[in-house]
C-alpha positions in Angstrom: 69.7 37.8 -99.5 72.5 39.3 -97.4 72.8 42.9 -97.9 75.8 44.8 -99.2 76.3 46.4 -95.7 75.8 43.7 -93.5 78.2 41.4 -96.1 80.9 44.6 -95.5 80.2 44.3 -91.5 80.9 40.2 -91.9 84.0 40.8 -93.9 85.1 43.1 -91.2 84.2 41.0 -88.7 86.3 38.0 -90.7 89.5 40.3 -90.8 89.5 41.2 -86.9 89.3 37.5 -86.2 92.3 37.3 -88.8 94.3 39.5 -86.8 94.0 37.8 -83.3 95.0 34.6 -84.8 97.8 35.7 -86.6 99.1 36.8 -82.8 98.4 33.8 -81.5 99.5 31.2 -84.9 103.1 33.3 -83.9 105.4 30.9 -82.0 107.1 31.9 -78.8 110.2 29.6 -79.0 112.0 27.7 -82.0 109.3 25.3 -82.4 105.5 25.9 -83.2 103.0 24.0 -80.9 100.3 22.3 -81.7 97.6 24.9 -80.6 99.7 27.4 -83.5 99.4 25.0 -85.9 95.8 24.7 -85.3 95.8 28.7 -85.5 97.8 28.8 -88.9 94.8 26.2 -89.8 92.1 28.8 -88.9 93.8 31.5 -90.6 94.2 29.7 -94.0 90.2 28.9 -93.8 89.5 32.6 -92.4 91.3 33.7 -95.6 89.2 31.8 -98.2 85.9 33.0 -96.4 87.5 36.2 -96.8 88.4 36.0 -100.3 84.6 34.4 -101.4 82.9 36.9 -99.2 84.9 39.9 -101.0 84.2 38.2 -104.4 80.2 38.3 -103.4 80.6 41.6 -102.1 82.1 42.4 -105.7 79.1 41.0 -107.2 76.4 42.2 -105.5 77.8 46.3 -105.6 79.1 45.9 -109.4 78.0 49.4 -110.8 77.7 47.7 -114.2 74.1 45.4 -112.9 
């Protein structure tokens, strides 16, 4: 089973990756290309890991167990 720290690390990890791709999902001219699209792709699915990985995160450290 994944530890609470190391979970935190991946979730970290998850949000730094998040960040370079929002810079590069940004388009340059009026028009995204095809390699933003495929960016703004990776973000969406970068998100939900996110979002399940913090809801595991929430599980595992609940006070209340």
């Amino acid at each position: 089973m994944l530890q609470n720290s190391q979970l935190r690390k991946d979730i970290a990890a998850l949000y730094e990756m998040k960040k370079r791709l929002t810079k590069t999902a940004e388009p340059d001219g009026d028009t995204a290309t095809e390699f933003e699209l495929e960016a703004l792709k990776a973000e969406a699915a970068i998100d939900k890991a996110i979002k399940a990985l913090e809801a595991l995160d929430d599980l595992i450290y609940d006070p209340a167990r």
